[in-house]
C-alpha positions as CSV (number, residue, x, y, z in Angstrom):
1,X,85.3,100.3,92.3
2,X,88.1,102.5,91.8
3,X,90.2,101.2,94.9
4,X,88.7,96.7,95.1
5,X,89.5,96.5,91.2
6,X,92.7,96.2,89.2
7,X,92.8,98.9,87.0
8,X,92.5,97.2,83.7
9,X,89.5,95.5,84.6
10,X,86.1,95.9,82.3
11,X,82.5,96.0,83.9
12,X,79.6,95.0,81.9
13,X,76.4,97.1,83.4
14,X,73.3,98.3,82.0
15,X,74.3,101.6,80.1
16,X,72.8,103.9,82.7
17,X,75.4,103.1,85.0
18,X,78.0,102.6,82.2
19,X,78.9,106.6,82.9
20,X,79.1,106.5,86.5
21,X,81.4,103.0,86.2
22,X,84.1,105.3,83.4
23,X,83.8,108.8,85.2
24,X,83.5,107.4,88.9
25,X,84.9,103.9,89.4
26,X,87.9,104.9,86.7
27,X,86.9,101.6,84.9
28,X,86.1,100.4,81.3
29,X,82.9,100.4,80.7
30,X,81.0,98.1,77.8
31,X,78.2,100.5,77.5
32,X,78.1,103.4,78.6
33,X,75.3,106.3,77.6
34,X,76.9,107.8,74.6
35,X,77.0,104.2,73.0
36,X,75.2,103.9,69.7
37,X,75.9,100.4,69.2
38,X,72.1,99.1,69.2
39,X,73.6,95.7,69.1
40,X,75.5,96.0,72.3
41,X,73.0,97.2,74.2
42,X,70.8,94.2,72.8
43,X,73.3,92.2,74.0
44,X,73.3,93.0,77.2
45,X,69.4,93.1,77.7
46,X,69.8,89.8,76.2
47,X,71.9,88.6,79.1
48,X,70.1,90.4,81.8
49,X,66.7,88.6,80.9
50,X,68.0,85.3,79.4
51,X,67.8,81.8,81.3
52,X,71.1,81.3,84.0
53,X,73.0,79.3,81.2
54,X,72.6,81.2,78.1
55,X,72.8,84.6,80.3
56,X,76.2,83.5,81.7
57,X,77.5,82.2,78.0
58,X,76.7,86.0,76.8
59,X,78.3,87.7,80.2
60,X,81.4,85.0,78.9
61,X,81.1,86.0,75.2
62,X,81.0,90.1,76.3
63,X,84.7,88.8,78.1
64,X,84.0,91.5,80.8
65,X,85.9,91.0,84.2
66,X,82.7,92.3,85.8
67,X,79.0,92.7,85.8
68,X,77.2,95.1,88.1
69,X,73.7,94.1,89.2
70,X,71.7,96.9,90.8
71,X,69.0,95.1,92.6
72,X,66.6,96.9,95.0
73,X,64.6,95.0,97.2
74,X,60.9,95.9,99.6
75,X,59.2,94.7,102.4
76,X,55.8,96.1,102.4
77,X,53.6,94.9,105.7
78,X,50.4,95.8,105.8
């Protein structure tokens, strides 16, 4: 993140990640684990699990340059 982001940029994450973007990637973070805000972290939640278009008007309304998305996928043949 560090080195394929301008410095100044902001990442909106999930706060369990928020740490590692701050102490790793050298990036803002707009939540992180220490945050107490209750209403950020709604916020976010909000925009994780929201339909596409009100999702993307609160990633627009956060006015972070990114969003990580940790997505895990498994193929399980039986």
């Amino acid at each position: 993140m560090s080195k394929n982001t301008p410095v100044d940029s902001v990442v909106t994450a999930w706060w369990d990640y928020g740490y590692w973007i701050t102490t790793l990637g050298n990036r803002t973070s707009i939540a992180d684990n220490a945050t107490i805000n209750q209403t950020r972290i709604e916020t976010i939640a909000k925009m994780f699990i929201s339909p596409e278009e009100e999702g993307w008007k609160i990633a627009n309304d956060l006015k972070s340059d990114y969003i990580l998305i940790y997505v895990v996928g498994q193929n399980c043949l039986l």
